[in-house]
C-alpha positions as CSV (number, residue, x, y, z in Angstrom):
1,X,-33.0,9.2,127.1
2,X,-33.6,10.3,123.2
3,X,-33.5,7.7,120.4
4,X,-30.1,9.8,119.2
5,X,-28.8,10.1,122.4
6,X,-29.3,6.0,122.9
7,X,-27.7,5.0,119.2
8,X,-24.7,7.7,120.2
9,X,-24.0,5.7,123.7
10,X,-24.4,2.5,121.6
11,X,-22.0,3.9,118.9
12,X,-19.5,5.3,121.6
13,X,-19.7,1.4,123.7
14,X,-18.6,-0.5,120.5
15,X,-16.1,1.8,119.5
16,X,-14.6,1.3,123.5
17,X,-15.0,-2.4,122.8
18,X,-13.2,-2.9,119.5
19,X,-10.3,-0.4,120.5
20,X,-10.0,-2.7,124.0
21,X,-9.6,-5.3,121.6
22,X,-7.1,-4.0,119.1
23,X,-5.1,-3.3,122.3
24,X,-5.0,-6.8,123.1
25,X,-4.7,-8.2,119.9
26,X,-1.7,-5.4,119.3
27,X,0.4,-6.4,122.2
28,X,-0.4,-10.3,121.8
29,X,0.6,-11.0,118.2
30,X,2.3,-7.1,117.4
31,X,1.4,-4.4,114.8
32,X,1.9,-6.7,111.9
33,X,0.3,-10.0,112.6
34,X,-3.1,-7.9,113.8
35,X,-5.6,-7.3,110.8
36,X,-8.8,-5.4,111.1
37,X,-10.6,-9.3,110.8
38,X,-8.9,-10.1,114.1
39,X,-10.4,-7.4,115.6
40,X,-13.5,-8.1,114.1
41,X,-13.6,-11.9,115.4
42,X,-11.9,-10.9,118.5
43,X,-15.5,-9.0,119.6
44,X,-17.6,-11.1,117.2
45,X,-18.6,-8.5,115.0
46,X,-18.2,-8.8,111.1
47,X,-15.2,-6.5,109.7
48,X,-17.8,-3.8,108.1
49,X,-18.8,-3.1,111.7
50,X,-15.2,-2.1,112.5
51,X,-14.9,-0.3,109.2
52,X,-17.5,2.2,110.2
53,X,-15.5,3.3,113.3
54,X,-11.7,3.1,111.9
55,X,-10.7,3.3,108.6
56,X,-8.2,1.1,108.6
57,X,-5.7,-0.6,111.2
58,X,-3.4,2.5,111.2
59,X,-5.4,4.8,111.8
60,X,-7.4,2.2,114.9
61,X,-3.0,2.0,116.4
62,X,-2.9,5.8,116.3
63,X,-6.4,6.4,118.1
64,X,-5.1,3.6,120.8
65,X,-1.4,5.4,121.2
66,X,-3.2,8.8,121.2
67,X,-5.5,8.1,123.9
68,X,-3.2,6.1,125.9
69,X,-0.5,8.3,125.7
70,X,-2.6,11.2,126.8
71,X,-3.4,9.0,129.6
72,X,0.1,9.2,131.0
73,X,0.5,13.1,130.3
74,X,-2.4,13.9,132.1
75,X,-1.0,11.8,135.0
76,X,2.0,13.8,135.1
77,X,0.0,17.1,135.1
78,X,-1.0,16.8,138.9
79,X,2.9,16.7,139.7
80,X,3.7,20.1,137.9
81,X,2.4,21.8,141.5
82,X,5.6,20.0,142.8
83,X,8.2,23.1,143.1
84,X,11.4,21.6,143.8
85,X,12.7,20.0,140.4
86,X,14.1,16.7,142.6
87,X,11.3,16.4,144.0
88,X,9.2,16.9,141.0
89,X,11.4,14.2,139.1
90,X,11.0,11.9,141.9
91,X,7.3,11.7,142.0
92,X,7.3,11.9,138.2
93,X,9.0,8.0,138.0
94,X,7.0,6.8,140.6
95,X,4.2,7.7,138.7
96,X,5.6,6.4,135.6
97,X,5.5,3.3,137.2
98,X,2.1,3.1,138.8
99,X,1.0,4.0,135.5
100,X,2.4,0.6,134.4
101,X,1.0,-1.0,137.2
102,X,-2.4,0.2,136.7
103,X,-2.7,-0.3,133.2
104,X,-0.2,-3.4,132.3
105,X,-2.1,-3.3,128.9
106,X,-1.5,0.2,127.8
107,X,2.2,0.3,128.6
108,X,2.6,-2.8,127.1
109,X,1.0,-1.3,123.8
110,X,2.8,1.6,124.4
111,X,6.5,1.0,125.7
112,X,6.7,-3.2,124.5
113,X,5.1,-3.3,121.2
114,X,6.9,-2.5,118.5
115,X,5.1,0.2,116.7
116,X,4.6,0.7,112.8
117,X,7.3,2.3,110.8
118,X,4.9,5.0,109.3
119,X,5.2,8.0,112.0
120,X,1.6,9.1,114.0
121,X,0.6,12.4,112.4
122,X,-2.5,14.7,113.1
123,X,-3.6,15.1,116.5
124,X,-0.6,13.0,117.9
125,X,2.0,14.2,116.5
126,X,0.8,18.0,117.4
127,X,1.7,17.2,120.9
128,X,5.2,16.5,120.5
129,X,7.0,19.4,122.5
130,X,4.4,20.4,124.5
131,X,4.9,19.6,128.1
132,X,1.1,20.1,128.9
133,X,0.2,16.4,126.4
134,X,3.7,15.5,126.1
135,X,5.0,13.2,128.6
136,X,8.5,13.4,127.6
137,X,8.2,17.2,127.3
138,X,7.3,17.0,130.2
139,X,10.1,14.5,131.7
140,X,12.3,17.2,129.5
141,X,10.9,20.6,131.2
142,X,11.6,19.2,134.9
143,X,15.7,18.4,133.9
144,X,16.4,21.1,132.5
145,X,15.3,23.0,135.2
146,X,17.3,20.8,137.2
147,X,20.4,21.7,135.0
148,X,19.0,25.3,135.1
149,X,19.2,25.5,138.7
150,X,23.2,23.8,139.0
151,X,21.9,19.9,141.0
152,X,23.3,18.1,138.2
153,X,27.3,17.2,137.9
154,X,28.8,19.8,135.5
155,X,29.4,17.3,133.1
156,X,25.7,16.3,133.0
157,X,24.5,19.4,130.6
158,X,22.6,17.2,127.8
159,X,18.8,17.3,129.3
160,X,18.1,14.1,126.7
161,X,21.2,12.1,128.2
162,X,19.5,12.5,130.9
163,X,16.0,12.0,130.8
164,X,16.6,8.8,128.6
165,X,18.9,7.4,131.3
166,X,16.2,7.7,133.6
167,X,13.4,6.5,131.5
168,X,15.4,3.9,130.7
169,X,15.9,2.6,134.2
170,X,12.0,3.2,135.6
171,X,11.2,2.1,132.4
172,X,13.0,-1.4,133.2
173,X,11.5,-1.7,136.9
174,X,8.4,-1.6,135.7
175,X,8.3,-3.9,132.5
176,X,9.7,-6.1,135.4
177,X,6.8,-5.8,137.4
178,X,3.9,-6.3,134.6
179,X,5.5,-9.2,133.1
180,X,7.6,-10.9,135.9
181,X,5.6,-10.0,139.1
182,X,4.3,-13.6,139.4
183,X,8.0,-15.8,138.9
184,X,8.4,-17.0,142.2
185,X,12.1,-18.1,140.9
186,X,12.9,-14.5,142.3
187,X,12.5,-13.3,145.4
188,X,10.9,-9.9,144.8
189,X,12.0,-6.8,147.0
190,X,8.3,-4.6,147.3
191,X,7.9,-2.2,144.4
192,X,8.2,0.8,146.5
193,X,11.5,-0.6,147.8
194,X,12.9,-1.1,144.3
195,X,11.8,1.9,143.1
196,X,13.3,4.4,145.6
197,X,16.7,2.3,145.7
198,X,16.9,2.6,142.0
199,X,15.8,5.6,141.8
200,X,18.4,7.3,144.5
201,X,20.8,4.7,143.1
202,X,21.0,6.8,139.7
203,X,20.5,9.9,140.7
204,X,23.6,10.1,143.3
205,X,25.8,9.5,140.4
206,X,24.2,12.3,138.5
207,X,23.6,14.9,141.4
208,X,26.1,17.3,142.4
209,X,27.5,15.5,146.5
210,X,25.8,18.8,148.2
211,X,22.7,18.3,146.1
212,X,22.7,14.0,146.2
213,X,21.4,14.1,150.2
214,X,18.5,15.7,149.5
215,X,17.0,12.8,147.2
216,X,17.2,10.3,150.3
217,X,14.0,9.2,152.0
């Protein structure tokens, strides 16, 4: 390995360590509380050191929600082989929640931080609308297919109603999960269980009854 090539994998590791930490430090005390000295202390490196990798903390929470939320999107890209739209929506929450599952941090950053008032621009905000980096494009896209194709109620037409009532609800399981998982004051039902009941739960109430059977296990 080159000298370059050596300073470039150095570079790359303490860029990896100080965003792991802004992500922490981000869902611990939230957007406001966190100052580019935190970070700093938080890997023990002096602020100038973080300075030559972000340029300030804005632009180090858009890096972390750009990356993460590419994450997710590219999770939901294996599911697009999925033909039937149900079935495709289906594996899309259950995905939605292992992504929680497998990365608590991220979709706490993410879904249980509240983010800055200034709106992500740039790279970010190019992937609104496109269901290929979009997660909720993507969300979107399956729906209205679903609408397309006559499996929702006729008075469900409104493909956001829809795909926020849903998000909402997985979106609920799983913030249960990562923060709860461990209060033994509840009896917990297994994930999978929870998810599926949920899941078929809200869906029989939007479904058209000849359509509603065919979400059941």
């Amino acid at each position: 390995m080159g000298i370059e090539e050596r300073r470039q994998r150095e570079r790359d590791e303490i860029r990896e360590r100080i965003l792991d930490a802004a992500r922490e430090l981000f869902v611990e005390c939230g957007y406001e509380r966190v100052t580019m000295r935190k970070v700093a202390e938080r890997i023990e490196y002096s602020p100038t050191t973080i300075y030559l990798h972000f340029a300030d903390k804005e632009t180090l929470f858009r890096e972390l929600c750009g990356a993460d939320f590419a994450q997710l999107a590219a999770a939901f890209q294996k599911l697009a082989v999925i033909p039937d739209p149900l079935e495709r929506l289906r594996a899309c929450a259950i995905e939605y929640i292992q992504f929680a599952v497998d990365h608590p941090n991220q979709y706490r950053l993410m879904f249980l931080t509240p983010n800055p008032t200034a709106p992500c621009e740039g790279a970010l905000s190019e992937r609104k609308g496109n269901a290929n980096e979009d997660a909720y494009a993507f969300l979107y896209a399956i729906v209205s297919s679903a609408i397309e194709a006559g499996l929702f109620r006729s008075e469900f037409k409104d493909a956001h109603l829809i795909c926020q009532i849903l998000w909402a609800a997985v979106h609920g399981l799983a913030s249960l999960e990562i923060t709860n998982k461990n209060d033994t004051w509840v009896c917990w039902a297994p994930l999978a269980e929870r998810s599926q009941t949920m899941l078929n739960g809200i869906l029989f109430g939007l479904l058209q009854p000849t359509t509603a059977a065919a979400f059941k296990e």
